[in-house]
N, C-alpha and C positions, 0 to 999 in steps of 0.2 A: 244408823246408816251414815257412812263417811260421805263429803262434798262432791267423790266423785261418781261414788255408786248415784246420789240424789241427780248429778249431772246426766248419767250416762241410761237413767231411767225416764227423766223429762224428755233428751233425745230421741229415745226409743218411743215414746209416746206420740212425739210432735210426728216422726214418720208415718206413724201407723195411724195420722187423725183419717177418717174419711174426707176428701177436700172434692169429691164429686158433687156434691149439691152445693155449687160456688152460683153468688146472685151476680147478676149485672148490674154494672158502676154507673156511674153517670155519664163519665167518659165512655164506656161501652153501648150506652142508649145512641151516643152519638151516629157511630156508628152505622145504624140503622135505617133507613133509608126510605122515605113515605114515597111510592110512585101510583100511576094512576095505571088500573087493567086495560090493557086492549085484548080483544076477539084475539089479534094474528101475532098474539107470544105462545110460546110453546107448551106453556103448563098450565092446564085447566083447569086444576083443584087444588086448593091448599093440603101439602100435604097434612096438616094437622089434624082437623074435620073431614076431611074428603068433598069437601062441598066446593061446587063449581063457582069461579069469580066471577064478578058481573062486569060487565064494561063499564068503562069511566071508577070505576071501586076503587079508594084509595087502600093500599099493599103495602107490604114491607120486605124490602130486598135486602138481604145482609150480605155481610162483603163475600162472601162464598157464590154471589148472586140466585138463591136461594130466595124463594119467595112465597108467602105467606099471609093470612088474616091479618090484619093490624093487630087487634086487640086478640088475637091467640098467642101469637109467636110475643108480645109485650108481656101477656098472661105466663108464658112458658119461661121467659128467660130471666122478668122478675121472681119467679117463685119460684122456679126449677133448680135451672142450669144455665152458664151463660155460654152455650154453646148450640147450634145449628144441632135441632132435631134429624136431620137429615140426615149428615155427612161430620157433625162434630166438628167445626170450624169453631174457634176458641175467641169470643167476644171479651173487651178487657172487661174483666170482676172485682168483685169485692171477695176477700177471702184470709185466710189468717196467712200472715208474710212468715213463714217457716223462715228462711234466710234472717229475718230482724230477729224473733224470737229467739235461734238458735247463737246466734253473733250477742246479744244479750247474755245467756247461760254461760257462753263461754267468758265475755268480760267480769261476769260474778265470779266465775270459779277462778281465774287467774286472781283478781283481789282477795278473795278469801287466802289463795296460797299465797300469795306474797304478803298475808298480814299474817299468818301462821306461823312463814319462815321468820318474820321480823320480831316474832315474840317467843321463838324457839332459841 
C-alpha cells in the first residue's frame, strides 16, 4: 500500500470512530453546578431515577439548567456521556481530537513526499 492509500484509509477511519461515548473533563465538571432543592421549583424528580428531591437536597444544575441527583447525573456524565440526558446539551470532554490527529497524518504525508521527490 502506497503513502497515500495508508493516508486516505487512517482518514476514513478516524471519521468513522464512534466519538458518542465521550467522558467529562475536568473543565467540563466545572461546569456543573451543586444547588440546594426547594419544594417551590418546578421539577420534582430527578429525571434520571424518577425519585422525588427532598428539600434542602444538595442537586446538580447544568448549564442547560437541567437538574438532577448529584451523584447520578456525576455517575452519568463520568461514565457515559458528557452531555445532558435530557436535551443533549454538550459538556466540555475528553475525547480523541480528530482535527490534531488528522493535521499530524497530513504533515507525515507531505514529508514523506517531499523526501521522495528529493531522492527521485
Amino acid at each position: 500500500m502506497n503513502n497515500y492509500d495508508d493516508f486516505f484509509e487512517k482518514t476514513l477511519k478516524l471519521l468513522l470512530l464512534d466519538d458518542t461515548n465521550k467522558k467529562i473533563s475536568a473543565e467540563g465538571l466545572k461546569q456543573v453546578k451543586t444547588i440546594k432543592y426547594t419544594d417551590d421549583m418546578k421539577l420534582k424528580k430527578c429525571p434520571i431515577d424518577l425519585d422525588y428531591f427532598k428539600e434542602n437536597e444538595d442537586i446538580s444544575e447544568l448549564p442547560c439548567r437541567h437538574k438532577f441527583k448529584k451523584e447520578l447525573i456525576l455517575k452519568w456524565l463520568k461514565e457515559q456521556q458528557n452531555c445532558c440526558p435530557v436535551c443533549r446539551y454538550e459538556l466540555l470532554g475528553e475525547g480523541i481530537n480528530i482535527e490534531k490527529i488528522l493535521n499530524l497524518e497530513i504533515t507525515t504525508l507531505l514529508n514523506i513526499t517531499n523526501l521522495n521527490s528529493m531522492l527521485d
